[in-house]
C-alpha positions in Angstrom: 66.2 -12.6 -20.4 68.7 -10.1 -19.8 68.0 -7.4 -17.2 65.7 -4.8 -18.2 66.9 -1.4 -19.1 64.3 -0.4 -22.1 61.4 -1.6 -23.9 63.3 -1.0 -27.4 64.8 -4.3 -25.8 62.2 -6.7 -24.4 61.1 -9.8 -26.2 57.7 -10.0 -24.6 57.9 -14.1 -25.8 60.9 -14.2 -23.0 58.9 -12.4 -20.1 56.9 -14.6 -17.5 53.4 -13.3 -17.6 52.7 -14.4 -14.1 52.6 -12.3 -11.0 53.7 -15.7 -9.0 56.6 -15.1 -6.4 60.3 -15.8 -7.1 61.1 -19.2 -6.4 63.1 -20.1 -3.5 66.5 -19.6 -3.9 69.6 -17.5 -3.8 69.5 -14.6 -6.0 72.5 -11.8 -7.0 70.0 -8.6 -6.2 71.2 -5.1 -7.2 70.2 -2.9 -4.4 67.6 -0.9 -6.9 66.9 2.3 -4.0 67.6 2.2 -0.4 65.3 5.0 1.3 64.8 5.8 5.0 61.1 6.4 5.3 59.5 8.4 8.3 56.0 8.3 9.5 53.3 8.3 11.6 51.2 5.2 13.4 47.8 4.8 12.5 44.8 5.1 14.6 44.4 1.2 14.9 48.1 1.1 16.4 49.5 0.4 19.7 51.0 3.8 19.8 48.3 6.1 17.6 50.2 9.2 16.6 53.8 8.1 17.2 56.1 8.9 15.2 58.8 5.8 13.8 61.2 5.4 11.0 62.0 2.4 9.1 64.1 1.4 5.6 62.7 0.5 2.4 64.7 -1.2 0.0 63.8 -2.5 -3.9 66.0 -4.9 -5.3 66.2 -6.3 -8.7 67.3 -9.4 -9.8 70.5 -9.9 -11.7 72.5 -12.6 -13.6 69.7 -15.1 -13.9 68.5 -16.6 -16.9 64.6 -16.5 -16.0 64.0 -14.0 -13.5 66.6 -11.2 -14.4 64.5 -8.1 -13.7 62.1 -9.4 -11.5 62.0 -7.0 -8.2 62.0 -8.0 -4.4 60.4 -5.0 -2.2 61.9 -4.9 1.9 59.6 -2.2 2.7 59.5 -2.9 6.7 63.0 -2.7 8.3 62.1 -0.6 11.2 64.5 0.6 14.0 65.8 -1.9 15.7 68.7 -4.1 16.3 67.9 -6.7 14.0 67.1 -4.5 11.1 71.1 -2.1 11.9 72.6 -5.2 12.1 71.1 -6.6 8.6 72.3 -2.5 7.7 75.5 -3.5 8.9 76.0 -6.8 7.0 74.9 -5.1 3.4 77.6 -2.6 4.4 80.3 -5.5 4.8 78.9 -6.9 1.3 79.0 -4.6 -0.5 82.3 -2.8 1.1 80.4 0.6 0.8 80.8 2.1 4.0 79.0 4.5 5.8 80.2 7.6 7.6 77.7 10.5 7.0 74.8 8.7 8.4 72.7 6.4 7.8 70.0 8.4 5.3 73.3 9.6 3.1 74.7 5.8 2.9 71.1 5.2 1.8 71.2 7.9 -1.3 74.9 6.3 -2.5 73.4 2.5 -1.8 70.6 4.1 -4.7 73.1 5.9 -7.0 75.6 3.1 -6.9 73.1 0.2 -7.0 75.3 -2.6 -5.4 74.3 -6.6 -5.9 74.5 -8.6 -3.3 73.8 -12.1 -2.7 70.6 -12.9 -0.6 68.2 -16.0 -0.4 64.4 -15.6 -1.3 62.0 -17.3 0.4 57.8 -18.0 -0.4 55.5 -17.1 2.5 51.9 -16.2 3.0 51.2 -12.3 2.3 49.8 -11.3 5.4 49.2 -8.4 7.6 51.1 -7.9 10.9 48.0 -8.8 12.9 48.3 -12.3 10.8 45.5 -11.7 8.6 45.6 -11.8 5.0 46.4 -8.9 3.0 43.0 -7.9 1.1 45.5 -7.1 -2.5 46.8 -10.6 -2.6 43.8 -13.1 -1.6 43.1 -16.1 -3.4 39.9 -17.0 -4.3 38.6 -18.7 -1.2 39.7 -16.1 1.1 43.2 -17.6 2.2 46.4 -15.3 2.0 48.4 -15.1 -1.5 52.2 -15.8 -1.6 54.6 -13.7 -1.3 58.5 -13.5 -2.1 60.8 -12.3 0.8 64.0 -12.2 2.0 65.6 -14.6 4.6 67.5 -11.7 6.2 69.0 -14.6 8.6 70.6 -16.4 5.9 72.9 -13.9 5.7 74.4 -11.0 3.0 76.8 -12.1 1.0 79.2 -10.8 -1.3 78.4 -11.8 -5.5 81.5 -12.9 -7.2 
């Protein structure tokens, strides 16, 4: 299926019904939006009230001939060294550099919706206390699946 830009174009015959996760593999994902979120910690939290930041990407998958347009949500890169130096490898990757800041390297990464290379991986959809996420249970109670990226795998370049 080619990657979806309208329904005038979709042969619903070609599209797979499931809601299953991406295989593992290594997929060409175009950077879809890049946002830098900002919020506040709930009361449950170690820190209630504080304030923290943290990156949300959507990407969508490209160049494949099952899964094009199948999306992969990073919605928890928080401030921290791991997640600027995962910023720092999509910036080699994709040779857009920033110099403005990081939220105005965001907003191009969105207009100019790079691809870059990155390996999906299966894992249990769960909470970050380690229980399973109520939206995704199966039906005895144990976690759903979930696709994610192996950010230590690396950001590659697509060809």
């Amino acid at each position: 299926m080619e990657e979806m830009t309208g329904f005038e174009y979709v042969h619903l015959a070609e599209v797979d019904p499931s809601f299953t996760p991406l295989p593992a593999d290594y997929y060409n994902l175009k950077i879809l939006s890049a946002e830098l979120f900002e919020g506040v910690s709930g009361p449950n939290a170690k820190n209630p009230g504080a304030k923290y930041q943290k990156v949300n990407f959507q990407f969508g998958v490209t160049d494949h001939p099952k899964f094009s347009g199948r999306r992969v949500f990073e919605r928890n890169l928080f401030y921290n060294d791991f997640t600027l130096r995962i910023l720092r490898r999509i910036q080699d990757a994709t040779g857009i550099v920033e110099k403005d800041g990081i939220p105005e390297w965001l907003k191009t990464l969105s207009r100019i919706q790079p691809t870059v290379k990155l390996q999906v991986v299966v894992e249990p959809d769960v909470n970050f206390d380690g229980t399973p996420n109520p939206k995704n249970l199966k039906g005895d109670g144990s976690p759903g699946d979930r696709s994610v990226i192996n950010w230590k795998s690396g950001v590659q370049p697509t060809s």
